[in-house]
C-alpha positions in Angstrom: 100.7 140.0 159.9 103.9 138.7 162.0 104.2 135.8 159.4 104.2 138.1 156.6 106.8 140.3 158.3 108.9 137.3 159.2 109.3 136.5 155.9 110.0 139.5 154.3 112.3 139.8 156.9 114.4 137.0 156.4 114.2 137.4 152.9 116.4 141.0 153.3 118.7 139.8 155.4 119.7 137.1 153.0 119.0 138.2 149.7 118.9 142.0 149.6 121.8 143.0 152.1 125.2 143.1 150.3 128.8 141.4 152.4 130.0 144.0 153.6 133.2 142.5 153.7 133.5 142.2 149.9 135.3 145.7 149.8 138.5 144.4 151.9 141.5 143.9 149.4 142.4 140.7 148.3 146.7 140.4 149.1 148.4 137.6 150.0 151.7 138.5 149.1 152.0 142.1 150.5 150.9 143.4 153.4 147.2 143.8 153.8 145.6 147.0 154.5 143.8 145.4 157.3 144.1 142.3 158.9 140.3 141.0 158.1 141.9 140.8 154.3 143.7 137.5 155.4 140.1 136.0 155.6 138.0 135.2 152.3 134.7 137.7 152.8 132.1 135.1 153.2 133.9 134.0 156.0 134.3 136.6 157.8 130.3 138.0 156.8 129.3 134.5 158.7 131.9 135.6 161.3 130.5 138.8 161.7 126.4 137.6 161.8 127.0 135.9 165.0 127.5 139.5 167.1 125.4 141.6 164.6 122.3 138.9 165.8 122.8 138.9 169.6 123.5 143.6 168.9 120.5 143.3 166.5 118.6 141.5 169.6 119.5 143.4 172.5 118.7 146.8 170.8 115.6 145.6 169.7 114.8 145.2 173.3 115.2 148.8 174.2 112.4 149.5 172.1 110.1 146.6 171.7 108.4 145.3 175.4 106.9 141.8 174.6 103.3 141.3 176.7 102.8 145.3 174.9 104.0 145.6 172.0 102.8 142.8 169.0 105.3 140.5 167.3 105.8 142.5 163.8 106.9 145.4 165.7 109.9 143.2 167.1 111.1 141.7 163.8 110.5 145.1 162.3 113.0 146.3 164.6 115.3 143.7 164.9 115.3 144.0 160.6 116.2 147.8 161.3 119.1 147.1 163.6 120.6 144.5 161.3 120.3 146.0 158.3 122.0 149.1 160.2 124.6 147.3 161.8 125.3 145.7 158.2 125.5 149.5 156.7 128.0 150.1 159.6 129.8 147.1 158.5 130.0 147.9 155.2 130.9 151.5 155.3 133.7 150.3 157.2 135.2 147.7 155.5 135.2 150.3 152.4 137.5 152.8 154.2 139.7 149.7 155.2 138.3 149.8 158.8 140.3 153.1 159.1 140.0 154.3 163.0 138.6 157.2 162.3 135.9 156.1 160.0 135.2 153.4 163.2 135.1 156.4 165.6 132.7 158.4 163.4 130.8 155.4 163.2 130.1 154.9 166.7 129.8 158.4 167.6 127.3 159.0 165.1 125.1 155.8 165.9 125.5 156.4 169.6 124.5 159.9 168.6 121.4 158.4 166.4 120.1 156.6 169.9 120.1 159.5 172.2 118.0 161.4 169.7 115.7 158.5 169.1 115.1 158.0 173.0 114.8 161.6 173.8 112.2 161.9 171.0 110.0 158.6 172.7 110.4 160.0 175.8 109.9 163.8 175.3 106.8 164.4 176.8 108.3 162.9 180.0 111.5 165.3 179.3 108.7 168.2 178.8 106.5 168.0 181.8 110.3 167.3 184.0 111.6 170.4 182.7 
């Protein structure tokens, strides 16, 4: 099954998954909107994969324990956390990369994780309380 899921995972992330940088304005001549528009948006997409993979990775570990858990559950996961981080990404760069829309970002993912981990571990939470 992993070899199934390893494909169709690489598949998404480089077929399916738009650039989320492709929404940045194009200006040379006047002032940019945000200082990524200096940059072409395949650029700064490959830019971006570098700390989306190692993100992607380390979250993945949170959830996925190697000698337990089998190897589609991992690259399920890490498919998850890209293809979230590359939402985030995206939303992002079509509000310019607006502070507030980075804030709300953050709050609401951060937000996303403490429900997820108090949902695994609720039983625990139940017999403590």
């Amino acid at each position: 099954m992993y070899p199934t899921v390893k494909l169709f995972s690489s598949l998404i992330r480089n077929f399916v998954l738009p650039n989320p940088f492709e929404q940045l304005p194009m200006t040379y001549n006047s002032l940019p909107m945000s200082i990524f528009a200096l940059f072409q948006p395949s650029i700064l997409f490959s830019l971006a994969v570098i700390p989306i993979h190692k993100l992607s990775y380390f979250m993945t570990r949170l959830y996925y324990h190697r000698p337990y858990d089998s190897k589609a559950k991992g690259s399920i996961l890490y498919l998850f956390f890209f293809v979230v981080y590359s939402a985030l990404l995206y939303i992002m760069a079509k509000f310019s990369f607006s502070p507030t829309v980075i804030f709300l970002s953050i709050i609401s993912y951060a937000c996303f994780h403490i429900g997820v981990i108090l949902l695994i571990n609720w039983s625990n939470l139940h017999s403590f309380f």
